[in-house]
C-alpha positions in Angstrom: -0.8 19.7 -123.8 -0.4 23.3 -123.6 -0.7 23.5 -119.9 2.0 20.6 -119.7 4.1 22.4 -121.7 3.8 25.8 -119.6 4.0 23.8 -116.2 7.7 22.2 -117.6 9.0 25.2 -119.0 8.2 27.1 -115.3 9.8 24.0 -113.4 12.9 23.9 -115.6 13.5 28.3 -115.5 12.7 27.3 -111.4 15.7 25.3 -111.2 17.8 27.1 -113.1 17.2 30.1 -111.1 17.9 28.5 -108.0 21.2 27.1 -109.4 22.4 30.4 -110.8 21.6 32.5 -107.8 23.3 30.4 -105.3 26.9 29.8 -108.1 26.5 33.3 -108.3 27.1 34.4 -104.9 29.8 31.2 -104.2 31.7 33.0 -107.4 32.0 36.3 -106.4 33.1 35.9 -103.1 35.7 33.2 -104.8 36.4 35.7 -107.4 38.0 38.3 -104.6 39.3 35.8 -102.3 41.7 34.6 -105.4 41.8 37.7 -107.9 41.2 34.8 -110.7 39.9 36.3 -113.9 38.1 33.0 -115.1 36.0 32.9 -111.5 35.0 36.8 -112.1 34.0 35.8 -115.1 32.3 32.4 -114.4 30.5 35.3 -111.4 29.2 37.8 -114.0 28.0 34.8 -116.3 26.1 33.5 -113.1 24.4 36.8 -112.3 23.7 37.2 -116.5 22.2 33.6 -116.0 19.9 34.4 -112.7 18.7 37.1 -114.5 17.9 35.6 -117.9 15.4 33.3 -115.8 13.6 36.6 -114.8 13.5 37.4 -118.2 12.3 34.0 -119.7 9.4 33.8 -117.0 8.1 37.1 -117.8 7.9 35.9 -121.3 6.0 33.0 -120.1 3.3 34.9 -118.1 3.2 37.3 -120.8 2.6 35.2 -123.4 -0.9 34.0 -121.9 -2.3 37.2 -122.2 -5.6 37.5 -123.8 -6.1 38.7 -127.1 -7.3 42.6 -127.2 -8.5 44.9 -130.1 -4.7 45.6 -130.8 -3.4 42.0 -130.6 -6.0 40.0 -132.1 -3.8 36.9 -132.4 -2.8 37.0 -128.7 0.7 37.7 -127.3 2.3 33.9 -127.8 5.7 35.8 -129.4 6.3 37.3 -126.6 8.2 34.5 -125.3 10.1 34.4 -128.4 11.2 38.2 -127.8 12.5 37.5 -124.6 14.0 34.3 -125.0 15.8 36.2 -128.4 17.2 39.1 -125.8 18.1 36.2 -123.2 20.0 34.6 -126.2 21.8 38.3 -126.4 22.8 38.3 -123.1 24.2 35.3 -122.7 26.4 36.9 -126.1 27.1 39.9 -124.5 27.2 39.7 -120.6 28.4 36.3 -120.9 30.5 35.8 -123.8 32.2 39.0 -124.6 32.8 40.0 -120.9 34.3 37.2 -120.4 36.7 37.4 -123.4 37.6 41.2 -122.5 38.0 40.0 -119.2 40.9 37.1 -120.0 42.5 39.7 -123.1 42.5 42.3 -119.9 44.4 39.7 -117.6 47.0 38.5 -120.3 48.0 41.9 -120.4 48.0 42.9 -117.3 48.5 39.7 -115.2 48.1 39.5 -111.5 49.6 36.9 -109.3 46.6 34.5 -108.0 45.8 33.3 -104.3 44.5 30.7 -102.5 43.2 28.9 -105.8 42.1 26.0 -103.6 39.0 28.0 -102.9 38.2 28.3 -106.3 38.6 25.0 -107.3 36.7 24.0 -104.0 33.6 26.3 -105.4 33.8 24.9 -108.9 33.5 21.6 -108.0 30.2 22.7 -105.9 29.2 24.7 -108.5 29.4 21.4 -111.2 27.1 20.1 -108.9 24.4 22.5 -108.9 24.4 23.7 -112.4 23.9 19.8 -112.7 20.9 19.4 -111.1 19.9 22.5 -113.0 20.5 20.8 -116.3 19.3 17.2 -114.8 15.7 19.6 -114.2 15.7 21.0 -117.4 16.4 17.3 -119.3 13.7 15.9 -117.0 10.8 18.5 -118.5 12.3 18.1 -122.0 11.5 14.2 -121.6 8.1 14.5 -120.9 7.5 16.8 -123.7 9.3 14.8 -126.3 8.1 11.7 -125.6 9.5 9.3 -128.1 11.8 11.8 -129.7 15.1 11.8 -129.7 16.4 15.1 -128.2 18.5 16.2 -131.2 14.9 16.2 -132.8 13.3 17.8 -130.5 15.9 20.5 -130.6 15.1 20.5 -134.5 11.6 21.2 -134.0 10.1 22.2 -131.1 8.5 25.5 -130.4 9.0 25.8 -126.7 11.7 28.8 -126.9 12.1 28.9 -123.2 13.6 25.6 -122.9 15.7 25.6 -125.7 17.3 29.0 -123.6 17.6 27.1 -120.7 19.1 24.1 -121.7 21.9 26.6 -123.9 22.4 28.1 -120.8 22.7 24.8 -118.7 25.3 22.9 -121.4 27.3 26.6 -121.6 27.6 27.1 -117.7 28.8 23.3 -117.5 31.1 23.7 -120.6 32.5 26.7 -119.0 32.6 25.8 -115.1 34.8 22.7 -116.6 36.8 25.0 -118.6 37.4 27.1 -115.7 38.6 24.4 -113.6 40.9 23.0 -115.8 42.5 25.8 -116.4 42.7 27.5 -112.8 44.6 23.8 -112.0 46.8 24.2 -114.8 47.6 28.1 -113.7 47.8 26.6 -109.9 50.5 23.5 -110.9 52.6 26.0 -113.0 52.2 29.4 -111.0 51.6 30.7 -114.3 48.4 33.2 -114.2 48.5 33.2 -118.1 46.4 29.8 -118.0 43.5 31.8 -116.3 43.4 34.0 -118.4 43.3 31.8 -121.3 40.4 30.0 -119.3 38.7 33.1 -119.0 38.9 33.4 -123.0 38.1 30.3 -123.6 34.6 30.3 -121.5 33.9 33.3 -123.8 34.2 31.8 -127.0 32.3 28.7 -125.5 28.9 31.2 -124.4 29.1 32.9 -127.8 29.0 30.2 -129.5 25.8 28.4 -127.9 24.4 32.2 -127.8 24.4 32.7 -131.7 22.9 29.4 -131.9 20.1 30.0 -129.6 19.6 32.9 -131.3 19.2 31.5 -134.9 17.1 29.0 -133.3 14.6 31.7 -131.8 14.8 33.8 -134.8 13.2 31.8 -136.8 10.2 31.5 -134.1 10.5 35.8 -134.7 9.9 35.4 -138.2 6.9 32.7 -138.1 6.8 29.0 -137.9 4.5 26.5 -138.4 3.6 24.6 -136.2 5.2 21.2 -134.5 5.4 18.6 -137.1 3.2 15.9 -135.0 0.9 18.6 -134.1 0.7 19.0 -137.8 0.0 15.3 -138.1 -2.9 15.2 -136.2 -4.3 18.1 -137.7 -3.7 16.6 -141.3 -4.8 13.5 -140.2 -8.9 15.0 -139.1 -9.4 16.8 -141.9 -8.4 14.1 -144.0 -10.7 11.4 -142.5 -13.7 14.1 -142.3 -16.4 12.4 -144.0 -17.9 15.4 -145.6 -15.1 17.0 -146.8 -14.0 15.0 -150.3 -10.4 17.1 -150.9 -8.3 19.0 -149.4 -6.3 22.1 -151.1 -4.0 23.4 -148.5 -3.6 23.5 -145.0 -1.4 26.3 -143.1 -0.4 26.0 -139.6 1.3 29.1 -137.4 2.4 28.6 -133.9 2.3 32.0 -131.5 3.8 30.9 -127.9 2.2 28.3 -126.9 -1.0 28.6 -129.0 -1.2 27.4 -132.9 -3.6 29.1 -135.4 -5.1 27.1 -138.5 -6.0 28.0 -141.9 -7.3 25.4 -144.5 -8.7 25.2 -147.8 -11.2 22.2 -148.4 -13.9 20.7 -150.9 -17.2 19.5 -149.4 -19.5 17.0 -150.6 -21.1 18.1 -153.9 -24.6 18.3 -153.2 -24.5 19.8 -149.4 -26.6 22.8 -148.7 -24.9 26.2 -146.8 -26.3 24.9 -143.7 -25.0 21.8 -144.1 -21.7 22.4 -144.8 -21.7 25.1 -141.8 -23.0 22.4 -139.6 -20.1 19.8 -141.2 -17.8 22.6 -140.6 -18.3 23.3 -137.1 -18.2 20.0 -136.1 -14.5 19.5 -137.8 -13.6 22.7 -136.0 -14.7 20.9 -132.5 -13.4 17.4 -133.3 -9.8 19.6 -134.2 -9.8 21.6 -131.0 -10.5 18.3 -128.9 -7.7 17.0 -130.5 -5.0 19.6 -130.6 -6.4 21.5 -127.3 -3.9 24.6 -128.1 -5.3 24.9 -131.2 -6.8 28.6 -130.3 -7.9 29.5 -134.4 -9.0 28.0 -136.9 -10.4 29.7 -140.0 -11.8 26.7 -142.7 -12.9 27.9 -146.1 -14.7 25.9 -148.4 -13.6 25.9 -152.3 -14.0 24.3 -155.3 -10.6 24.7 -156.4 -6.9 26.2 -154.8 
């Protein structure tokens, strides 16, 4: 499960990457061919986006570090820390730039040239960032299974994709923006209309940007883990023979790994041994089950 989950979250930053890097470079050489103010933004949105995937794989590999003396729990947040400065990226580079970059061009307009080239590179760049979002809907699939995907938004712990899909639904929100508006500023002859594209793709990034960002801040702070990972757990402990109650179970999900705690009631009559033995073999039968279950600390009780 874990592994699947890594191996998706890789292929979907892949595609991403590819897409960015090669919009990036069609922009910016659109961008001074025209003097348009929504394709120099769309550009520096494109080169914020190629290097967010930089950023979000570096998380990835990071947070499969072994735990040390200093880090006994492991590294797992670390994907969440970079997926939270990705999400201020996309605020900053992406969304503010953008609106100082249409404010700047109300004010001081500049006539525009040769927009057919920029519509031309639009339309290829639809394209691309599609297949980017097409890749990252594809590994969202085969992690949600029956899920709907506004669920899986809800709930899932996998802060990596939930950056690049914001990412892929802002770049294709604001590529369409841009479009619309640079044919609007190319019918009229008006350059105001780019501008207000240019504006308009800002409000659009910042908006998916603070909700990325409330979405990965509250993987910062501590969550527990997947609710159907949750289940399962639940659902051994409950149906151990040996155990006859149980008083509370916590789960905590670091990265890709989840750590357990639980409070149970044995089987009156069980020696230590025993209920060491009965213990251990819940902690194997959980670990079989939930394979990125990487801690689990069970404490027997006679009351909460």
């Amino acid at each position: 499960m874990a592994s699947d989950s890594h191996n998706s979250t890789a292929r979907a930053i892949l595609y991403a990457f590819i897409a960015n890097f090669c919009i990036a470079i069609a922009k910016t050489w659109a961008a001074m061919f025209t003097g348009s103010g929504s394709m120099l933004a769309e550009a520096i949105h494109s080169y914020a986006d190629t290097f967010n995937q930089v950023l979000l794989y570096l998380g990835l590999t990071q947070a499969k570090k072994a735990p040390d003396a200093e880090h006994p729990l492991g590294y797992g947040k670390l994907s969440y820390f970079w997926s939270f400065i990705v999400a201020i990226l996309l605020f900053s580079l992406g969304g503010l730039f953008s609106i100082y970059e249409g404010v700047h061009k109300l004010q001081h307009p500049e006539e525009l040239s040769n927009l057919w080239v920029a519509i031309l590179v639009l339309v290829l760049a639809i394209f691309l960032e599609g297949f980017s979002l097409f890749g990252a809907l594809r590994e969202i699939r085969l992690l949600r299974g029956s899920r709907s995907l506004r669920e899986w938004l809800k709930h899932t712990r996998n802060s990596e994709l939930v950056v690049v899909l914001g990412e892929d639904v802002g770049a294709q929100l604001g590529l369409v923006l841009a479009l619309s508006f640079l044919i609007i500023a190319d019918v009229t002859g008006d350059p105001m209309y780019d501008a207000l594209g240019s504006i308009s793709i800002g409000v659009v990034l910042i908006v998916i940007s603070v909700f990325v960002a409330w979405r990965i801040g509250s993987l910062l702070v501590g969550r527990s883990a997947d609710p159907e990972i949750q289940a399962v757990i639940d659902d051994v402990i409950a149906t151990h023979k040996e155990i006859e109650r149980v008083f509370n179970t916590i789960t905590i999900q670091f990265g890709p790994d989840t750590m357990l705690a639980a409070k149970i009631k044995m089987r009156s009559g069980m020696s230590i041994d025993e209920a060491v033995a009965s213990i251990n073999a819940l902690e194997r039968e959980l670990k079989a089950r939930v394979p990125n279950l990487k801690w689990s600390f069970i404490e027997p009780d006679n009351s909460d």
